[in-house]
N, C-alpha and C positions, 0 to 999 in steps of 0.2 A: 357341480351343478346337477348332473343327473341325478347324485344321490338326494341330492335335497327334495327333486321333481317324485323320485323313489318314495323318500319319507311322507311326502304331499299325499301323493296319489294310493299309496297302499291300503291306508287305515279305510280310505272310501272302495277302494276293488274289494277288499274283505266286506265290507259293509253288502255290498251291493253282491256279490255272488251267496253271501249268509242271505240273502232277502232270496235269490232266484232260487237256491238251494229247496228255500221252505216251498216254494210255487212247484215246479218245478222238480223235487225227488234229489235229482243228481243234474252236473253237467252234462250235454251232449254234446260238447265235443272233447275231442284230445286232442292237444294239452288242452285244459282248461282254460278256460279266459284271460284268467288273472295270470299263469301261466306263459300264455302267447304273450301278454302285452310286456310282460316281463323278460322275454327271449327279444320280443321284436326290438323295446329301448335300446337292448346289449348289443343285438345285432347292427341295426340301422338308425342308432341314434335318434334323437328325440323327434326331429319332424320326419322321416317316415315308419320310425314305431310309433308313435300316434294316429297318422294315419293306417297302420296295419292293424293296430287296435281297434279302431274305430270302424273300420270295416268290419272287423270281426262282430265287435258287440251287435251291428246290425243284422248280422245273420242270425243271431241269437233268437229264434221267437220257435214259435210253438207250429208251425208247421213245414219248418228247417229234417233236411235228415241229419245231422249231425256229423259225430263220425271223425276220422281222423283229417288233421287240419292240419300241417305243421307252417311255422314260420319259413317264408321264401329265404330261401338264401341272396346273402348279396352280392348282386353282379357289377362287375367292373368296367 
C-alpha cells in the first residue's frame, strides 16, 4: 500500500519541485522536500509522514530561512 501511495505521489513531487526549482533557483532546505516526505512515509508511516510532509511544504515560501531540516525521529 505504501508503494502504491509511493507510485501516486512521486510523478506529482517531481512535478511540483521541477515547477519550484524554475521559481525559485534551488531548494532551501535540506533534505529537499521530496526528500523529507519520502524519509518521513519510511519512517512514520503514512498518516504522520503526510502530516510531516505537509508541514513541511508549508514552510516552503519565499521568506523561510531554510537550511537544514531533518526528519524527527520516531519516539516511543
Amino acid at each position: 500500500m505504501l508503494y502504491k501511495l509511493y507510485r501516486l505521489l512521486s510523478p506529482r513531487l517531481k512535478l511540483i519541485s521541477q515547477h519550484l526549482g524554475i521559481i525559485s533557483g534551488s531548494c532551501r532546505f535540506t533534505p529537499t522536500c521530496s526528500l523529507y516526505a519520502q524519509e518521513a512515509l519510511a519512517k512514520h508511516g503514512i498518516i504522520l509522514g503526510v502530516w510531516y510532509s505537509a508541514r513541511r511544504l508549508l514552510q516552503c515560501h519565499p521568506w523561510s530561512r531554510g537550511g537544514y531540516d531533518p526528519v524527527p525521529d520516531k519516539t516511543n
